[in-house]
The first five atom37 places (N, CA, C, CB, O) and aatype in JSON, in Angstrom:
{
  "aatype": [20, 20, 20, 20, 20, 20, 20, 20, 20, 20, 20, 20, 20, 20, 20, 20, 20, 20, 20, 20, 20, 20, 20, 20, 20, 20, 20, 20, 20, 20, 20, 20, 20, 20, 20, 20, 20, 20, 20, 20, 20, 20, 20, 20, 20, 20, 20, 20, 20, 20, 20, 20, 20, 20, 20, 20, 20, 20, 20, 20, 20, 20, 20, 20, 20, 20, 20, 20, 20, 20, 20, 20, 20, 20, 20, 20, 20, 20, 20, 20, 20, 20, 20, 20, 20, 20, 20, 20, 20, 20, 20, 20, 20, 20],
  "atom_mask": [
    [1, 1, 1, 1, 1],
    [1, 1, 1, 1, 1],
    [1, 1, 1, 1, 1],
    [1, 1, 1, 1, 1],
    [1, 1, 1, 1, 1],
    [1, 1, 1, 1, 1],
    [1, 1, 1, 1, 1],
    [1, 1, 1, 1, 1],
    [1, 1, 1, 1, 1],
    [1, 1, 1, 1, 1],
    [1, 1, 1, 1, 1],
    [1, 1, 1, 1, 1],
    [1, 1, 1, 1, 1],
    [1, 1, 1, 1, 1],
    [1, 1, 1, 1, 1],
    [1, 1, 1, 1, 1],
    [1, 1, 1, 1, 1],
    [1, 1, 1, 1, 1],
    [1, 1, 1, 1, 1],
    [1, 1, 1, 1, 1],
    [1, 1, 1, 1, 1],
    [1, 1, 1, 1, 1],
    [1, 1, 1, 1, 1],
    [1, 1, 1, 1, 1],
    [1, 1, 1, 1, 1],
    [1, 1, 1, 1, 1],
    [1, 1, 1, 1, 1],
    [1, 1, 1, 1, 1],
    [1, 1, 1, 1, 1],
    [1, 1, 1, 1, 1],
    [1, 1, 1, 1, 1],
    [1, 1, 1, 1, 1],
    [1, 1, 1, 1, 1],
    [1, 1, 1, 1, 1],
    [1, 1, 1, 1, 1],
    [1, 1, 1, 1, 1],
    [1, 1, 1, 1, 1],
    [1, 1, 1, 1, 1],
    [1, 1, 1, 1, 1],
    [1, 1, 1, 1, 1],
    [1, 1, 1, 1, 1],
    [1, 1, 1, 1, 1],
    [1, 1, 1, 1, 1],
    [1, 1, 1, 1, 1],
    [1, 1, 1, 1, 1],
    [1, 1, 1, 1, 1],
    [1, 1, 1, 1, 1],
    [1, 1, 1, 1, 1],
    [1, 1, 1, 1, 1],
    [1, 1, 1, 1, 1],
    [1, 1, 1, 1, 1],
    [1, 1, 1, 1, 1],
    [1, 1, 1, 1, 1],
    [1, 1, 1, 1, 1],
    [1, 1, 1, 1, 1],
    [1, 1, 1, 1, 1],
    [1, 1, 1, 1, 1],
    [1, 1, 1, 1, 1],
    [1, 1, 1, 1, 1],
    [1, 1, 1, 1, 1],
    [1, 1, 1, 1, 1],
    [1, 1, 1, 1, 1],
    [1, 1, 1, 1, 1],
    [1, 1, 1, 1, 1],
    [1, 1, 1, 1, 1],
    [1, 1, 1, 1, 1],
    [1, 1, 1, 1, 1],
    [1, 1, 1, 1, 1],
    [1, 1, 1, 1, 1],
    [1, 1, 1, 1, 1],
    [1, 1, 1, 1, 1],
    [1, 1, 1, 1, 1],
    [1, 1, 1, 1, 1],
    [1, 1, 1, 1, 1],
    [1, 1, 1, 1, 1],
    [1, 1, 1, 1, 1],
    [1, 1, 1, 1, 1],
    [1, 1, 1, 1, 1],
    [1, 1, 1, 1, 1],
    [1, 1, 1, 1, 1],
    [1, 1, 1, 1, 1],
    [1, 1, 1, 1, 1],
    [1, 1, 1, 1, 1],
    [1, 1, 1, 1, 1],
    [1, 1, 1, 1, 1],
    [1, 1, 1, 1, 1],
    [1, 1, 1, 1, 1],
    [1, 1, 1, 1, 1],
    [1, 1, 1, 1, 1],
    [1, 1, 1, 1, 1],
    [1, 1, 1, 1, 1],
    [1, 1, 1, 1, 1],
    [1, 1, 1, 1, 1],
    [1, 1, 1, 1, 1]
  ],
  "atom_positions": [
    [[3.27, -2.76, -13.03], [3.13, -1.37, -12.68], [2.06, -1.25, -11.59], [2.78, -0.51, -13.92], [1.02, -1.91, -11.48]],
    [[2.58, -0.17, -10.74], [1.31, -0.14, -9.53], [0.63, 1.84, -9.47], [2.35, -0.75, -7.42], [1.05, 3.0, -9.43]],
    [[-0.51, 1.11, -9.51], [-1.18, 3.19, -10.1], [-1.61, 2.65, -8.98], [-2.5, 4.08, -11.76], [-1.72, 1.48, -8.61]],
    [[-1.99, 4.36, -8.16], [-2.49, 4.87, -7.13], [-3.73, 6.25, -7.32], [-1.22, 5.22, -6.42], [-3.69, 7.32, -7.94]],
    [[-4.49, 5.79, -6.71], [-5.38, 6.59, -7.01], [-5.88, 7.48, -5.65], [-6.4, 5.78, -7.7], [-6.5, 6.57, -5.1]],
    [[-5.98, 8.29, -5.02], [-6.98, 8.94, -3.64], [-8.28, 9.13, -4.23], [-6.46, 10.58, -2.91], [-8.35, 10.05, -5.05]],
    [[-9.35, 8.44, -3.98], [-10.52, 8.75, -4.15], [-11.43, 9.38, -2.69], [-11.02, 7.51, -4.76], [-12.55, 9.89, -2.72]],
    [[-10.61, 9.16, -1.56], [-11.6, 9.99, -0.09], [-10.17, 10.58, 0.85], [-12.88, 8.37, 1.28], [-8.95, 10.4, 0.85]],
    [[-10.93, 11.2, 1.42], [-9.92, 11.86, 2.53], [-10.31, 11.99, 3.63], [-9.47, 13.07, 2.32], [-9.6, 12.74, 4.3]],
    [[-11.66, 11.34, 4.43], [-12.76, 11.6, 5.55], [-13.13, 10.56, 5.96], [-13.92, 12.3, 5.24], [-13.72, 9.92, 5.09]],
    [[-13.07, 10.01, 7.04], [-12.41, 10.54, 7.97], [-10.85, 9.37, 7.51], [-13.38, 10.46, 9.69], [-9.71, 9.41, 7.95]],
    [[-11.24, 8.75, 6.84], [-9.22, 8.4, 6.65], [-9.04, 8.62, 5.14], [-8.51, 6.32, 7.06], [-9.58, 9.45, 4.41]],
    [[-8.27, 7.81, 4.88], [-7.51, 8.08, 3.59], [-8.33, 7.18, 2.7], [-5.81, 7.71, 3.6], [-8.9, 6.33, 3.4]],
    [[-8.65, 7.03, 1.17], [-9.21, 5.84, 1.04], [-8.82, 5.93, -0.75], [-10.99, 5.71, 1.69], [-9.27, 6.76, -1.54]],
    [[-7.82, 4.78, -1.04], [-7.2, 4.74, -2.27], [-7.77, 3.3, -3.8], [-5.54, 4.54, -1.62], [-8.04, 2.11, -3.97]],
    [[-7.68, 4.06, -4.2], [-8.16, 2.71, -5.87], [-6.16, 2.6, -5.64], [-9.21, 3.89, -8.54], [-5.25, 3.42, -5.56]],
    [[-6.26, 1.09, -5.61], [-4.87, 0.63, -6.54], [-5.23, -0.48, -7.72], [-3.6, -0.17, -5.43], [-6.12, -1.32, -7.87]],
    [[-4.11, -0.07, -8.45], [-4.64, -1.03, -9.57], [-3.15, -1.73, -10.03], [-5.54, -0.09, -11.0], [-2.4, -0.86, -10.48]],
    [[-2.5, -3.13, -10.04], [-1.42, -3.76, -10.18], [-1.8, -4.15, -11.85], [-1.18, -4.99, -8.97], [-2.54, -5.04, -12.28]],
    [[-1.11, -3.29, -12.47], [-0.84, -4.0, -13.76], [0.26, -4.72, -14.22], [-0.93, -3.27, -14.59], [1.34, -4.13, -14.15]],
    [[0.24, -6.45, -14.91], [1.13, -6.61, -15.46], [0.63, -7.46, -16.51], [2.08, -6.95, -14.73], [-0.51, -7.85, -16.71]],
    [[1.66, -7.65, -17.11], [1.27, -8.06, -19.48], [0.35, -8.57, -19.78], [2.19, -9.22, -20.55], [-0.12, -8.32, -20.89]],
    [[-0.39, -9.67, -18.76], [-1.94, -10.21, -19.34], [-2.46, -9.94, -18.39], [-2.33, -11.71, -19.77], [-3.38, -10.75, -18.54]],
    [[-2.92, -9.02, -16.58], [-3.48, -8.69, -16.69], [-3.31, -7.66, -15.49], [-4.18, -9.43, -17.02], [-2.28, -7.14, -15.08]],
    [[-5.06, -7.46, -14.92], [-4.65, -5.93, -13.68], [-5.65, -7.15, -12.54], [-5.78, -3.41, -14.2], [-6.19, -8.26, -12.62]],
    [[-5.46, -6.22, -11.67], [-6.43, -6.58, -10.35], [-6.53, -5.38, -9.54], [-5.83, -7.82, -9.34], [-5.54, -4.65, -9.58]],
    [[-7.35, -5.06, -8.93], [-8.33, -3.54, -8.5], [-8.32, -3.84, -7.15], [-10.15, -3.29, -9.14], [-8.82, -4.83, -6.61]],
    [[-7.68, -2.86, -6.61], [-8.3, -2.97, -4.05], [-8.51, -1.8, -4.23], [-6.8, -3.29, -2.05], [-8.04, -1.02, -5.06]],
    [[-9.43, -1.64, -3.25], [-9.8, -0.7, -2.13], [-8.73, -0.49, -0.78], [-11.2, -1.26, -1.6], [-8.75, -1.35, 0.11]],
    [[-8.19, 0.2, -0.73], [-7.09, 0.52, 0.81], [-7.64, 1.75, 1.33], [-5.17, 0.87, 0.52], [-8.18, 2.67, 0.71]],
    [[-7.37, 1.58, 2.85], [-7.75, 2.5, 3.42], [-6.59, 2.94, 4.1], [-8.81, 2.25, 4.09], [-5.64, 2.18, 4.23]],
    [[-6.58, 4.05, 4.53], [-4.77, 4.86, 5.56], [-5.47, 5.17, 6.68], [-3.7, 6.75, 4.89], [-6.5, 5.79, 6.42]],
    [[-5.29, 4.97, 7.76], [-5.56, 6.26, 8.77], [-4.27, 7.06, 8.71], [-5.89, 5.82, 10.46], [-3.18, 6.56, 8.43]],
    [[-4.52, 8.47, 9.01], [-3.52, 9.25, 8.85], [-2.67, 9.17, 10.04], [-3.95, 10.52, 8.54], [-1.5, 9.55, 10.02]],
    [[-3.25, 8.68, 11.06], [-2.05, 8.72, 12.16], [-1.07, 7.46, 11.6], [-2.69, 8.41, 13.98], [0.15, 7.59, 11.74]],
    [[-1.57, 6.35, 11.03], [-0.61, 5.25, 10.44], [0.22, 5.97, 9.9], [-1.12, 4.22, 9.46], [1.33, 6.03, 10.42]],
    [[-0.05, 6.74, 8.69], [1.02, 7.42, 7.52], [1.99, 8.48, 8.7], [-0.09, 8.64, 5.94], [3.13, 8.17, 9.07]],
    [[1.42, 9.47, 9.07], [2.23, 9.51, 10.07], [3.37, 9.19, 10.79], [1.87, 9.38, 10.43], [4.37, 9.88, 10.97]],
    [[3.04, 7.7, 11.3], [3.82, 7.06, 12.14], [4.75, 6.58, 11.45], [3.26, 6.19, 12.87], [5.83, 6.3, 11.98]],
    [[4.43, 6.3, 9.54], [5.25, 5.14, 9.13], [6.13, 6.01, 8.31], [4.47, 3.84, 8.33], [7.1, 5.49, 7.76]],
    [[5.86, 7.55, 8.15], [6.96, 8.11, 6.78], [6.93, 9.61, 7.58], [6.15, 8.11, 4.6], [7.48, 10.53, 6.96]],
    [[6.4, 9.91, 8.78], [5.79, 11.17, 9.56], [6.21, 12.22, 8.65], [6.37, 11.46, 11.17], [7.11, 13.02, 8.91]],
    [[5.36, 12.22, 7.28], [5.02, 13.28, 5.96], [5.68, 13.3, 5.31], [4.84, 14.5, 5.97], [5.31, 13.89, 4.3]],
    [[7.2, 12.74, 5.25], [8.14, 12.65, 3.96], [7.89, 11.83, 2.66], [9.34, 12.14, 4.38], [8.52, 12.02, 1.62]],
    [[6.96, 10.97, 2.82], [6.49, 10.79, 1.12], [4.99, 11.24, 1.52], [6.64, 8.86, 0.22], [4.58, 11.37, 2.67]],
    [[4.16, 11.47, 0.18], [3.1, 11.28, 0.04], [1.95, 9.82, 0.43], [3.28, 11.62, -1.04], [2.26, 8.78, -0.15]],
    [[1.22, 9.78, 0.99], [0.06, 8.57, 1.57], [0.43, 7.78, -0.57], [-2.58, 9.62, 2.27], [1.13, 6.77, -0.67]],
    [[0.08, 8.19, -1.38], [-0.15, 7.7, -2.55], [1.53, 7.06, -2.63], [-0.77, 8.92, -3.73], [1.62, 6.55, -3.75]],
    [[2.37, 6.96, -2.15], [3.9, 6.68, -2.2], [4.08, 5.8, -1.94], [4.73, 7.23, -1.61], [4.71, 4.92, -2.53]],
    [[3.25, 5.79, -0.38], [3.28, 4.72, 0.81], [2.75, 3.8, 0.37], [2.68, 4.96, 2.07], [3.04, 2.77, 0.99]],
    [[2.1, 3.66, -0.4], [1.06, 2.43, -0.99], [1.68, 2.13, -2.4], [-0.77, 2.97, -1.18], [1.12, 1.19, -2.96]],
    [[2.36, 2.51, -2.86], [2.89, 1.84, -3.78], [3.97, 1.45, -3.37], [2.97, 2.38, -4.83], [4.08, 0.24, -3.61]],
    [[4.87, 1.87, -2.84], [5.72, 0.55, -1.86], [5.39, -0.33, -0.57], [6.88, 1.11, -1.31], [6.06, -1.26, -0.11]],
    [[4.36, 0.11, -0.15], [3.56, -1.39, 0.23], [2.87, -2.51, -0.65], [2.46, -1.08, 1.0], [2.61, -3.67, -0.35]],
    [[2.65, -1.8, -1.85], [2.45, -3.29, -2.59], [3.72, -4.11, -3.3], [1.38, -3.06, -3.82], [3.98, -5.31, -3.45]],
    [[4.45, -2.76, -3.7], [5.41, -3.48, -4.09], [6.24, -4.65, -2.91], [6.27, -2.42, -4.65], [6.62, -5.77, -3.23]],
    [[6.36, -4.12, -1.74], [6.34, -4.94, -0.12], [5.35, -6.14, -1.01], [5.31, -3.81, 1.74], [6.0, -6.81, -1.82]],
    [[4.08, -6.4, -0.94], [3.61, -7.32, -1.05], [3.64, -8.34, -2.04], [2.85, -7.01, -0.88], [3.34, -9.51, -1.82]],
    [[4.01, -7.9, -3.12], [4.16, -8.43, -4.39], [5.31, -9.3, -4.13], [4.34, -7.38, -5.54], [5.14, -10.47, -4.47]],
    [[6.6, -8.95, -3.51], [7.51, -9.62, -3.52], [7.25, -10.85, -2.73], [8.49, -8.92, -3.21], [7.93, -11.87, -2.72]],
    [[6.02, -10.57, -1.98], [6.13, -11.83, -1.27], [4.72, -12.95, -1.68], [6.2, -11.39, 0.47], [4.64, -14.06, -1.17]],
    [[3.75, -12.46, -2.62], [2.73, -13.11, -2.88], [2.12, -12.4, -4.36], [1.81, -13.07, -1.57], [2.29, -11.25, -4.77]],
    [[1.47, -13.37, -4.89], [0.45, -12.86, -6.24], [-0.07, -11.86, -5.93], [-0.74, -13.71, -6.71], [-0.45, -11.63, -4.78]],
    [[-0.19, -11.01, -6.93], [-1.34, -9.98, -6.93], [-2.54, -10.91, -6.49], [-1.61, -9.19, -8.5], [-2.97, -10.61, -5.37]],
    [[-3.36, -12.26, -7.27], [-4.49, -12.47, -6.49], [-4.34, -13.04, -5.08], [-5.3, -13.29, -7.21], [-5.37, -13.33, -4.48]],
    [[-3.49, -13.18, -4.67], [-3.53, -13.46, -2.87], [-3.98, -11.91, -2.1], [-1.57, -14.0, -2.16], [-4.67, -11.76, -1.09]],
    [[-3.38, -10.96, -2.87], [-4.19, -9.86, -2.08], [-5.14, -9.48, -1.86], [-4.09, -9.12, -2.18], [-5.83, -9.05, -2.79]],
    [[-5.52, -9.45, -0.78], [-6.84, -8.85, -0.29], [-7.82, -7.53, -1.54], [-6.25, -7.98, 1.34], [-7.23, -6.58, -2.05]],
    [[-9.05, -7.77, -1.74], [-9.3, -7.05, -2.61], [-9.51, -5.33, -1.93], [-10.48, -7.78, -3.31], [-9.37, -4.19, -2.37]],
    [[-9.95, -6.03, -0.47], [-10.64, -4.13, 0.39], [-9.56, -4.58, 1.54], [-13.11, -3.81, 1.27], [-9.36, -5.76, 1.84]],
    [[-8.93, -3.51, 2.12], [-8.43, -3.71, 3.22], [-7.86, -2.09, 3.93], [-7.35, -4.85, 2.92], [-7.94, -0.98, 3.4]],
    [[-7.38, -2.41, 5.1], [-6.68, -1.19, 5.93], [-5.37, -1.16, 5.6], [-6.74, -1.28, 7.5], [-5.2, -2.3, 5.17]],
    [[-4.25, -0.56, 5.51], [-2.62, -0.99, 5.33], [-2.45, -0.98, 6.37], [-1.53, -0.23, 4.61], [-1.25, -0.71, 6.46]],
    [[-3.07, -1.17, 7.9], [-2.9, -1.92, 9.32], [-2.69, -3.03, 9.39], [-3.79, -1.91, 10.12], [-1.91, -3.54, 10.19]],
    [[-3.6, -3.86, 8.25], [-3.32, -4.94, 8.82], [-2.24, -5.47, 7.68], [-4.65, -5.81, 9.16], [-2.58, -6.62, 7.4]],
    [[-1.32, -5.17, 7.07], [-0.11, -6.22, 6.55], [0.97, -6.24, 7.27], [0.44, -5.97, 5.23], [2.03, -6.58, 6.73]],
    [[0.92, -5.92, 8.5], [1.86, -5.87, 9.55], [1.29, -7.33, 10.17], [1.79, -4.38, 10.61], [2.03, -8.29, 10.38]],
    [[0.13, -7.32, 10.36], [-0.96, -8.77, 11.51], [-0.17, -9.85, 9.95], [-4.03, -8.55, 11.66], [0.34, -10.89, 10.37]],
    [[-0.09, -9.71, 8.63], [0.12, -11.45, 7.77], [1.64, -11.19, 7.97], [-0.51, -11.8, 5.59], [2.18, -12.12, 8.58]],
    [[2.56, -10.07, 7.59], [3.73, -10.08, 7.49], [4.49, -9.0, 8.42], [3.93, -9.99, 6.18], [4.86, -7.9, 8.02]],
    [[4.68, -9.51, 9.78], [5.66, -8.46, 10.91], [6.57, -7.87, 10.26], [6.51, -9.15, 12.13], [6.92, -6.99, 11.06]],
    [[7.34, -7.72, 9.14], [8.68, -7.75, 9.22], [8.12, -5.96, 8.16], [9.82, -9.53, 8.45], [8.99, -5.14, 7.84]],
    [[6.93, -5.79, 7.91], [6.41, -4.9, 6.98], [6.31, -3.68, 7.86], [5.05, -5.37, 6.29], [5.08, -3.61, 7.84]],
    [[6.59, -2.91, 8.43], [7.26, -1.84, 9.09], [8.7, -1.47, 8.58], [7.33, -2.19, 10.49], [9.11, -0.71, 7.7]],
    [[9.3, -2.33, 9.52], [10.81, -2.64, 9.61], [11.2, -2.38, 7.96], [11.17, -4.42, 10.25], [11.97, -1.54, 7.51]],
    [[10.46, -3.36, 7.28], [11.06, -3.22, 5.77], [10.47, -2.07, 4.62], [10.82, -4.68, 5.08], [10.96, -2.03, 3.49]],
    [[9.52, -1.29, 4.97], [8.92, -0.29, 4.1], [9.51, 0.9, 3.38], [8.09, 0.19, 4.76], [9.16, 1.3, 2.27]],
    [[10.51, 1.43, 4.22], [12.15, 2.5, 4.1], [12.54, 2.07, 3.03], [13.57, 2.34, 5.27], [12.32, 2.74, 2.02]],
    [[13.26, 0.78, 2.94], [14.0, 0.1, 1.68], [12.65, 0.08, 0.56], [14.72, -1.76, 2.13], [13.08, -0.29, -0.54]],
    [[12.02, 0.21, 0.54], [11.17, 0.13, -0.67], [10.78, 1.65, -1.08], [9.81, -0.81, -0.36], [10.62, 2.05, -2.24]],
    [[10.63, 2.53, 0.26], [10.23, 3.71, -0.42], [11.47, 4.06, -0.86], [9.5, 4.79, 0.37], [11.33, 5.05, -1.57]],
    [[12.38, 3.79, -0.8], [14.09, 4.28, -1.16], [14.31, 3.39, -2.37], [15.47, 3.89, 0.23], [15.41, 3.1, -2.87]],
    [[13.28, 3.05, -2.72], [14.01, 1.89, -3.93], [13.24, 3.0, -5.12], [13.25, -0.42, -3.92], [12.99, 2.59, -6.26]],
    [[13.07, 3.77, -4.88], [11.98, 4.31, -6.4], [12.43, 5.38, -6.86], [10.31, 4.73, -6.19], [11.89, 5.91, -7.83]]
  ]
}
């Protein structure tokens, strides 16, 4: 399971996620700029949406502990290009 949390909104977005599964969780820090969210769903889901199908994006391709614990959702485009292109099919998967 992937919870989403907004804990800031100034000057970007700035979210608690927390990946739970049967033995255990792991905790990031993400940050949005809003022109990203913007660009990537331009307001049809919620920023808290976008990030749970970007992890789910990530999960499919690595451990929860390979993920970065603090990061931007800029840069999973710089480890995995194809994470644009493929983000649609995931927000459409829920």
């Amino acid at each position: 399971m992937i919870e989403v949390k907004r804990i800031g909104t100034d000057p970007v977005l700035e979210f608690e996620v927390v990946v739970h599964e049967p033995a255990s969780r792991s905790r990031y820090h993400v940050t949005l700029e809003p022109s990203l969210w913007q660009r990537l769903v331009a307001g049809r889901f919620p920023p808290e949406r976008v990030l749970q199908a970007a992890f789910a994006f990530l999960l499919d391709r690595e451990p929860k502990e390979a993920i970065l614990a603090c990061f931007d959702l800029s840069v999973v485009s710089r480890y995995f290009p194809e994470f644009e292109r493929e983000l649609p099919r995931y927000l459409a998967g829920s």
